[in-house]
N, C-alpha and C positions, 0 to 999 in steps of 0.2 A: 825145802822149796824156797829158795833166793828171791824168787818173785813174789812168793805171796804177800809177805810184812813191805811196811812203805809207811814213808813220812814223805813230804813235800809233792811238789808241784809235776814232778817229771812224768808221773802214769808209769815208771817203770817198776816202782819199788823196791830196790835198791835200799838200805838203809845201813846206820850204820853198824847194826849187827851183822850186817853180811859182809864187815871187812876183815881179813885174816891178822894173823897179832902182827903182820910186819907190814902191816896197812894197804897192803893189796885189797882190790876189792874181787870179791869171788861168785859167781853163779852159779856152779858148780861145788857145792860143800860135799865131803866125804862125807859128814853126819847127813847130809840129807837123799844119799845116794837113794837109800830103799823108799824116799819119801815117792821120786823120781820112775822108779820102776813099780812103784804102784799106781801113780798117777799115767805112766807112759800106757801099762798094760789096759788099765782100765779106760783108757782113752780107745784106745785101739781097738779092744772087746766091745765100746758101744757105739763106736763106726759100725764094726762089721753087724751088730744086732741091728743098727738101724736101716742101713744096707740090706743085708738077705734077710733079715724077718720084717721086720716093720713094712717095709716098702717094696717087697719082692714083687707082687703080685703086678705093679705098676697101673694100679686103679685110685684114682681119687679118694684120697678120704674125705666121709660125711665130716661136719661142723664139731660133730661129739668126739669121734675118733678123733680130729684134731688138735678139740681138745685134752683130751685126753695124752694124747702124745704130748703135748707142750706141759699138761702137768707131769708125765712122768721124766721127763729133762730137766724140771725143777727141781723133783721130789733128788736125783741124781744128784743136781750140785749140792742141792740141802744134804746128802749124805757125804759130800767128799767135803763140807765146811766142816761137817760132825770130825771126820777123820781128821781134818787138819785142825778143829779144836783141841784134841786129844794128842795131837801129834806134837804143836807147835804154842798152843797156849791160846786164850782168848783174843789176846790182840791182835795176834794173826789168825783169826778166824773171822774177827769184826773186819779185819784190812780185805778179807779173801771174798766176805760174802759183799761189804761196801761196791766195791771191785766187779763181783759178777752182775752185781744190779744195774749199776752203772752201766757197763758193756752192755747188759739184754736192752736198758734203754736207749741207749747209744744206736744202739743195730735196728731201732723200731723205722727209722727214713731209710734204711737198705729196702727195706719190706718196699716202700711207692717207687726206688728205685726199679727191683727188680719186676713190680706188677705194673713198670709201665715200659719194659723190655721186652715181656713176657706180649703184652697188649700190642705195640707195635708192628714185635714179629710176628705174631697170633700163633702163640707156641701152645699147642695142647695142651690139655691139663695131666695125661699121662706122662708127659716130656717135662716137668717142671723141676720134678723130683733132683734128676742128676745134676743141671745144673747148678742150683742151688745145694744138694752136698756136697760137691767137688770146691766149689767157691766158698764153702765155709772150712772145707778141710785146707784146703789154697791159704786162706786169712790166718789159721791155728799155726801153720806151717812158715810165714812169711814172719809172725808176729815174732815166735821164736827165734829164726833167726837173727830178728833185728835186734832181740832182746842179748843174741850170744854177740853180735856186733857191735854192739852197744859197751857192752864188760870188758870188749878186748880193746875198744879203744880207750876206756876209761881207763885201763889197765895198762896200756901202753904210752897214754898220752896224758901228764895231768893235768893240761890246760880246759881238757875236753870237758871236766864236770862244769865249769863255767859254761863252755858252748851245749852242752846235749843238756 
């Protein structure tokens, strides 16, 4: 995982472990392929639980149930830090969970954004669901990209570490 470890200021983490011996810089490492397809599937596997079980029914959850759901999304990344402690070493498990704390509080002003979208339009509270999972899988999807556009121009351009 190319992204998890990080030094500096960029948010992308990139470091200089992740450059190959001929000083390319790489997102993509062979040694972390199955990092990759564990993190891909299990991404994938807790859309789709949260999709058709958690939220099939398309009824409101109480206060408890929600929280409850928010703790088990933590107890989640708390297990995939465990894995990438084991996987990758403590530094990148401090850089990985630094990183997810960050982001959840970063994403806390999405929250008045989207509940004063939701208020405007006067969107049910059965109808809240989708947009906000599509718009979080949207942001997962977008980030990655930028993240692979990011390496290809570092990669193609060396001026670009100075600009990005």
């Amino acid at each position: 995982l190319a992204l998890q470890g990080g030094h500096g200021s960029h948010g992308h983490g990139l470091d200089k472990q992740d450059k190959s011996q001929d000083g390319d810089l790489e997102l993509f490492r062979e040694e972390d392929m199955m990092s990759w397809v564990i993190f891909v599937v299990l991404f994938f596997s807790l859309l789709a639980f949260d999709n058709f079980y958690l939220h099939h029914h398309g009824e409101t959850p109480s206060c408890c149930r929600a929280a409850g759901y928010t703790l088990f999304w933590l107890l989640c990344a708390a297990g995939f830090n465990v894995y990438v402690y084991f996987a990758r070493g403590e530094e990148d498990a401090f850089a990985w969970g630094a990183g997810y704390l960050l982001e959840w509080m970063l994403s806390v002003d999405n929250l008045f954004v989207f509940r004063s979208v939701f208020l405007a339009f006067r969107t049910p509270d059965d109808q809240k669901h989708a947009p906000l999972f599509w718009g979080i899988v949207a942001g997962v999807i977008f980030r990655m990209l930028f993240f692979v556009l990011e390496a290809m121009l570092l990669r193609s351009f060396a001026l670009m570490q100075y600009v990005l």
